[in-house]
C-alpha positions as CSV (number, residue, x, y, z in Angstrom):
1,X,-60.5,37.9,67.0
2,X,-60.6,35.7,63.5
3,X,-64.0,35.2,64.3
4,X,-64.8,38.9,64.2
5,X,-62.4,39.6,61.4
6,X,-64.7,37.1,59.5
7,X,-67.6,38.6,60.3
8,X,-66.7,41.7,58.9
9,X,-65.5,40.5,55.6
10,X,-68.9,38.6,55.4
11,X,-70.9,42.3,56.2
12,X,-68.5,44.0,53.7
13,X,-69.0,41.7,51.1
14,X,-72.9,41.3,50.9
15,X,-74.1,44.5,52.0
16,X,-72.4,46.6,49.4
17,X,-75.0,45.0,46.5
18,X,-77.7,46.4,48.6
19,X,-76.7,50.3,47.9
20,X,-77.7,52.4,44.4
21,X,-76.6,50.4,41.8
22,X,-76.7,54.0,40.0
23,X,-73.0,55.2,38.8
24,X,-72.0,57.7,39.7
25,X,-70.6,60.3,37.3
26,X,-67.0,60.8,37.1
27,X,-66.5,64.9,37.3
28,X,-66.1,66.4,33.3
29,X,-62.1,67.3,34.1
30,X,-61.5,63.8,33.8
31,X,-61.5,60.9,31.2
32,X,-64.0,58.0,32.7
33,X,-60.7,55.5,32.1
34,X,-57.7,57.8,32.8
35,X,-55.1,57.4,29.8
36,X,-51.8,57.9,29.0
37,X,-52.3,60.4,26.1
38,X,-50.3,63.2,27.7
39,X,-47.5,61.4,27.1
40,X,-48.3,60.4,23.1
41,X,-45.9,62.1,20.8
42,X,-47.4,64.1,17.8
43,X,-50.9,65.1,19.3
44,X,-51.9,68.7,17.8
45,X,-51.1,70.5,21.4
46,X,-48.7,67.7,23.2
47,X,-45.3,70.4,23.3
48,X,-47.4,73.0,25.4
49,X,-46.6,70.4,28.4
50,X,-43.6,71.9,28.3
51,X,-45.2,75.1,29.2
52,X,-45.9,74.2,32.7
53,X,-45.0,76.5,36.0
54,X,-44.2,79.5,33.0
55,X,-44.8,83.0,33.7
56,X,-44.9,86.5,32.6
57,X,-41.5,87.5,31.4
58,X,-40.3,84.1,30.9
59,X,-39.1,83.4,27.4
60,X,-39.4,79.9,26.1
61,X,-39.2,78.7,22.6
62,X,-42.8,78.0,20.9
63,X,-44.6,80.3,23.1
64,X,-45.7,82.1,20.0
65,X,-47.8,79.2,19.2
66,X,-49.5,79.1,22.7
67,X,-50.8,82.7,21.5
68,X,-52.1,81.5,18.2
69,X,-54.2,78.7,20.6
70,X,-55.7,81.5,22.6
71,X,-56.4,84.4,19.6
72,X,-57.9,81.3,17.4
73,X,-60.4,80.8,20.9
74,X,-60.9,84.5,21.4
75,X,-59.0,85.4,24.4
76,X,-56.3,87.4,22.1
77,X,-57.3,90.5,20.2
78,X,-56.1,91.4,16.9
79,X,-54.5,95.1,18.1
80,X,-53.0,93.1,21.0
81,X,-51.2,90.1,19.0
82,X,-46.9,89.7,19.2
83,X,-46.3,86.3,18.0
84,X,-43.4,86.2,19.7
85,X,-41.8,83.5,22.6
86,X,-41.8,86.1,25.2
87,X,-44.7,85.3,27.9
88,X,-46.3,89.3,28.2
89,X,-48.8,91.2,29.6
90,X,-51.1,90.4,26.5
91,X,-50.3,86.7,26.8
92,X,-50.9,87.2,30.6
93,X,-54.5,89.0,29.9
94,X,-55.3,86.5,27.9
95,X,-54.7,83.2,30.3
96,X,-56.9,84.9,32.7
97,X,-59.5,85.7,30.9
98,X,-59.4,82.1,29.6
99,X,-59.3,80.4,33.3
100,X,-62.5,82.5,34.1
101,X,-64.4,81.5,31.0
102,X,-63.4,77.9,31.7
103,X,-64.2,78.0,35.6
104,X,-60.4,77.5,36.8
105,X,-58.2,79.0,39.4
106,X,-57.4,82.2,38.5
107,X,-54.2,82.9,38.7
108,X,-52.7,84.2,35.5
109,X,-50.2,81.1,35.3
110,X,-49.6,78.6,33.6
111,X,-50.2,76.0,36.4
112,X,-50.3,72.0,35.8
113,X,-54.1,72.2,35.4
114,X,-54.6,74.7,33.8
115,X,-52.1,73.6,31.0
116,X,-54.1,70.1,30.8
117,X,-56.9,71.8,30.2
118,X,-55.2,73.8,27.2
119,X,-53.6,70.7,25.6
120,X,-56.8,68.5,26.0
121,X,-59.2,68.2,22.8
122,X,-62.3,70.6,22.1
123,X,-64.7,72.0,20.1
124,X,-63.7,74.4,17.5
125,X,-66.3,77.1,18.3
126,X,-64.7,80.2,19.5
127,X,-65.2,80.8,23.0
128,X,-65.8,84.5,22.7
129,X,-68.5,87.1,21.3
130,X,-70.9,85.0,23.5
131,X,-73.8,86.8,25.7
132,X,-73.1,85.1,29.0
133,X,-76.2,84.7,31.6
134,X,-74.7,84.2,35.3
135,X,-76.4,82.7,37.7
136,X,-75.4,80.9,41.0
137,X,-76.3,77.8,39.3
138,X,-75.4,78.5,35.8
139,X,-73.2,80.0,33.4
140,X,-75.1,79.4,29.4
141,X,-74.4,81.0,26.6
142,X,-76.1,82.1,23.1
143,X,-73.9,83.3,20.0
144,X,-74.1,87.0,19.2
145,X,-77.9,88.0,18.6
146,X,-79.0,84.9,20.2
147,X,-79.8,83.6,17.1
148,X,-82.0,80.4,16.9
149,X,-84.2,78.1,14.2
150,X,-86.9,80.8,13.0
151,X,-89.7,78.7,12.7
152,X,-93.1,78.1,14.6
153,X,-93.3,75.6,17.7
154,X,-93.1,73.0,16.8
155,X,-90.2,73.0,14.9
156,X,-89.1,69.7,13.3
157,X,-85.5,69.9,11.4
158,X,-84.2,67.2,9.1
159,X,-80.4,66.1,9.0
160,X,-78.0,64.0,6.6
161,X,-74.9,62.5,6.8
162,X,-72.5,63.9,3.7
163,X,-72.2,60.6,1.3
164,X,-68.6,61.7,0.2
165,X,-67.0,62.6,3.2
166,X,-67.4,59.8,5.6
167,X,-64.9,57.8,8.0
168,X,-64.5,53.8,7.5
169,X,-63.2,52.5,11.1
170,X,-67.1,53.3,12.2
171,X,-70.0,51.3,10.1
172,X,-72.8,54.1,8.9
173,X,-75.1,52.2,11.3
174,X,-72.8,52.6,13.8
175,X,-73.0,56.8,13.5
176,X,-76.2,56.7,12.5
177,X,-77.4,55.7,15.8
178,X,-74.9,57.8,18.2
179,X,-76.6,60.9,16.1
180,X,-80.0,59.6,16.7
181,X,-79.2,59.2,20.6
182,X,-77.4,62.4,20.5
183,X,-80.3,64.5,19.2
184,X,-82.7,62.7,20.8
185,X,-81.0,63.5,24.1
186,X,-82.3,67.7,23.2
187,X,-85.4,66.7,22.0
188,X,-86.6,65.7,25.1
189,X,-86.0,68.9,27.0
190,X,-87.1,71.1,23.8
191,X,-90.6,71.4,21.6
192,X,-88.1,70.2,18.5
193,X,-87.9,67.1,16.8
194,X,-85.1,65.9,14.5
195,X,-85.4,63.5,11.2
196,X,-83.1,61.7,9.2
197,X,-83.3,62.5,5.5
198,X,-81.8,61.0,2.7
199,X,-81.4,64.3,0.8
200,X,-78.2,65.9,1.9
201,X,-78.6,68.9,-0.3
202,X,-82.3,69.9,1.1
203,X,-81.2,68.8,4.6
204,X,-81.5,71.1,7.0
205,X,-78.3,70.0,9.2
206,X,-75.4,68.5,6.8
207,X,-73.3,66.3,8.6
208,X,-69.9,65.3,7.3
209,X,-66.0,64.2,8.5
210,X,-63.2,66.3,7.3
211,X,-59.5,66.1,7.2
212,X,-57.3,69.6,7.5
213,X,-58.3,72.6,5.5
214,X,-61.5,71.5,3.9
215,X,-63.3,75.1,2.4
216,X,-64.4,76.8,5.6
217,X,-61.9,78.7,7.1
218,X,-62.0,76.5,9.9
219,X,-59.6,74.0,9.3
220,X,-59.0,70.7,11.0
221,X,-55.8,70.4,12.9
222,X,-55.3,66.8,13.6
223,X,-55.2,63.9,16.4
224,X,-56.8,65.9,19.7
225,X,-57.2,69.2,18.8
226,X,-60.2,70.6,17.2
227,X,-62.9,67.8,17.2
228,X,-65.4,69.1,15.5
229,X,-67.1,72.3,14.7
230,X,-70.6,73.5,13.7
231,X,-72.7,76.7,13.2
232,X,-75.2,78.7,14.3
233,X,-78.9,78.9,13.3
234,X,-79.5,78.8,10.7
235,X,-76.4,77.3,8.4
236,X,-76.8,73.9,9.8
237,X,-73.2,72.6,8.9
238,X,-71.5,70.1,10.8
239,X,-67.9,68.8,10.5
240,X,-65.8,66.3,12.8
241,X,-62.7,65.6,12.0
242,X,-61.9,62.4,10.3
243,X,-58.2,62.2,11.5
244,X,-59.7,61.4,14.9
245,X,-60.2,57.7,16.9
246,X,-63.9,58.0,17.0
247,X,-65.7,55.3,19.1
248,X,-69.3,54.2,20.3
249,X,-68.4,51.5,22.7
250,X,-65.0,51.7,24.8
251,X,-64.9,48.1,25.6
252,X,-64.3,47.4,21.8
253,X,-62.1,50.6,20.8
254,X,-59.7,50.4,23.3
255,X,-57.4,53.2,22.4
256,X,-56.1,55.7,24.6
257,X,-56.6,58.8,21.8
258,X,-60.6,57.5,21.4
259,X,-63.1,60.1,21.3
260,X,-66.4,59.1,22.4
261,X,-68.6,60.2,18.8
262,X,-71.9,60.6,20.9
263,X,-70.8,63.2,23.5
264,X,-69.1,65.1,20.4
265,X,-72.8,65.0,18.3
266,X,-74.8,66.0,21.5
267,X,-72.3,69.0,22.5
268,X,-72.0,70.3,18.8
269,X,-75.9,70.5,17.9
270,X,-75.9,72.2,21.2
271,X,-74.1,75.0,18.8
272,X,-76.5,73.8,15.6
273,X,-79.2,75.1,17.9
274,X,-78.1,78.3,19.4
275,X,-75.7,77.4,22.4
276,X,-72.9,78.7,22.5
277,X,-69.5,77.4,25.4
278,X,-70.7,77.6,29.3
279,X,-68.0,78.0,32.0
280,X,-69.9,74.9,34.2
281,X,-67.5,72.2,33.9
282,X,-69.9,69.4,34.2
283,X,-72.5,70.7,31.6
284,X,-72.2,69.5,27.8
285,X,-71.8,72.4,26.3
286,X,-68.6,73.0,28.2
287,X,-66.2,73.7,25.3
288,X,-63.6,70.3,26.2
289,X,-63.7,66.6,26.2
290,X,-60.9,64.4,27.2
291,X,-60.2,61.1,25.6
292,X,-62.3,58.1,26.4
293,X,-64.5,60.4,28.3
294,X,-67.9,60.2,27.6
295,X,-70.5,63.3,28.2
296,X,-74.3,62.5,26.6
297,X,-76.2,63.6,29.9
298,X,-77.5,67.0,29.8
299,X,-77.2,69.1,32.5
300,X,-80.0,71.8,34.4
301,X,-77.3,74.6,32.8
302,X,-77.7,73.2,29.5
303,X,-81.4,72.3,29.7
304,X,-82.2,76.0,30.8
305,X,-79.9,77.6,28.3
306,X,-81.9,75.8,25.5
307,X,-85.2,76.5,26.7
308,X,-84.4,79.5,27.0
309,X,-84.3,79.4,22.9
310,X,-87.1,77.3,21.9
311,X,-89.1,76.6,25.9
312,X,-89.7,73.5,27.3
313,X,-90.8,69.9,25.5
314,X,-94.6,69.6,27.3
315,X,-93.5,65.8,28.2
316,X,-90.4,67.4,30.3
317,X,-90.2,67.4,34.4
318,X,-87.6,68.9,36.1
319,X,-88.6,66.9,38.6
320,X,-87.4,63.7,37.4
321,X,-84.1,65.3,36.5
322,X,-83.7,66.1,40.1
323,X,-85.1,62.9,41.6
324,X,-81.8,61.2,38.9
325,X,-79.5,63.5,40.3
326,X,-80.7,62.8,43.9
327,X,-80.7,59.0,43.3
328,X,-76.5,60.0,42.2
329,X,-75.8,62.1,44.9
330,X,-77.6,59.7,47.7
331,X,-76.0,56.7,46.7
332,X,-72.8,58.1,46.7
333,X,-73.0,59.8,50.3
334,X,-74.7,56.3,51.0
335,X,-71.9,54.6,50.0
336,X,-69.1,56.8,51.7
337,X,-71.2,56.8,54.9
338,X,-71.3,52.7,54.7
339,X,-67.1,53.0,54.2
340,X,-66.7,55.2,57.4
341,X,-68.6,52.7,59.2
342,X,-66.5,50.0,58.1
343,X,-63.1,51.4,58.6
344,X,-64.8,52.3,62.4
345,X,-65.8,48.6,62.9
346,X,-62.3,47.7,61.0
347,X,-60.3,50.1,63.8
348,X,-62.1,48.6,66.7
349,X,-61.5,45.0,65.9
350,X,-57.7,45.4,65.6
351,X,-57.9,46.9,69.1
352,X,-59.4,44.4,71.0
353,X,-57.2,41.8,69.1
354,X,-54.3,44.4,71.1
């Protein structure tokens, strides 16, 4: 019986190296390192926890500001608004239409998930007035008009970095190259190139970090909450918020409130360049982005949305995004058909030891 036992440890051991070394990707809901944020005091959305299991005609004290959160996204009209504590039809209206745009179960309540995904960090782009294309496959979006860069293909567009408002716990190096990565990650998939320039005021996308209310109407809000914001074609502004843990490498920032600044930069030039929120939960442009989770990978929904806008970059296969995807998806059925064998050879060992 030891004998076998040992031979199964050996098998387990060294055969696991000889599967796709590829990572799998951990699904968008989740942080890649789960952290303990929920339970930080003082985060811009932390009391709506409290909110949990509520329903219509339940009256609970700073429900008013749960309404705010969902007319500042777009789910509450202006005729419909009663900032009040009182959880009513309006309030009701407005949760469902919320867990359809975000692709949750729709139930009108104000279930466990669906509050995590209320209280977790996101883009500052309003979630409505957004042309939707569904598809079995894919749920993109433009802003109203479908508006997009106005100039012949190919189009190359210049950014800067703002040389007053900037953040210190980051080195400019440091940003400099998560933007490069960031746009470079579009620029393959689209006939558009992007250049760093050192004039900020001719620049075509201005890039700066902001605290609170800085002259937009848009103001920041604080540790997870808004992240960042930008506009569509052709204004070319981009602000992050400066009162935020931003981070290029989690192995040196080791923070549970970190935001990854690359997944940020790729999702918000998504808006620079005419995408708007999607409802696919595992697509970049997907309006959310929990702490020390990182997102850089763009997905067929987001690569079709922006094609849509400017067509495809002539160097560009489809096919080799599928064959990545297939290498994922193959070593991960690989790897969970290797564990049923071994808990089968694991089963039948303890038996004849019986």
């Amino acid at each position: 019986m030891y004998f076998l036992f040992f031979l199964f440890l050996v098998f387990f051991l060294f055969s696991s190296p000889c599967l796709s070394t590829r990572t799998a990707p951990f699904p968008s809901s989740k942080p890649i390192n789960p952290t303990s944020y929920h339970k930080i005091k003082g985060y811009t959305w932390h009391e709506f926890q409290k909110f949990v299991d509520a329903g219509r005609g339940n009256k609970i004290n700073g429900i008013s500001e749960l309404k705010k959160y969902f007319y500042r996204f777009g789910y509450l009209k202006i005729d419909s608004l009663n900032f009040t504590d009182l959880f009513d039809e309006h309030l009701e209206h407005a949760l469902i239409k919320y867990q359809e745009k975000l692709g949750l179960l729709v139930n009108g309540k104000l279930d466990e998930y669906t509050v995590s995904q209320i209280i977790s960090p996101r883009c500052g782009v309003s979630d409505s007035a957004t042309k939707l294309f569904m598809h079995a496959t894919r749920n993109y979006a433009f802003f109203t008009g479908k508006p997009r860069w106005s100039r012949s293909i190919p189009i190359t567009l210049t950014y800067a970095f703002s040389p007053d408002y900037v953040i210190n716990s980051l080195s400019m190096s440091e940003i400099k190259d998560a933007f490069q990565r960031a746009f470079n990650h579009w620029a393959s998939v689209i006939p558009v190139s992007f250049w760093e320039s050192n004039d900020y005021g001719f620049a075509d996308i201005k890039i700066g970090f902001y605290k609170g209310d800085h002259g937009d109407g848009e103001p920041f809000d604080g540790l997870l909450g808004v992240l960042a914001h930008a506009f569509s074609p052709e204004i070319g502004r981009f602000h992050l918020d400066a009162a935020e843990t931003w981070a290029v490498d989690f192995e040196r920032e080791k923070s549970d409130v970190a935001i990854d600044l690359e997944s940020v930069a790729t999702h918000e030039i998504g808006h620079l360049l005419g995408l708007a929120h999607t409802s696919v939960q595992e697509a970049v442009m997907y309006p959310s982005l929990k702490p020390r989770e990182k997102k850089v990978d763009l997905k067929i929904d987001d690569i079709k949305g922006i094609q849509a806008l400017y067509g495809s970059n002539p160097n560009f296969s489809y096919q080799d995004l599928l064959e990545s995807d297939t290498s994922t998806n193959s070593g991960v059925s690989l790897r969970k058909a290797q564990l049923t064998l071994y808990s089968f050879i694991l089963v039948l060992i303890l038996r004849m030891s019986m």
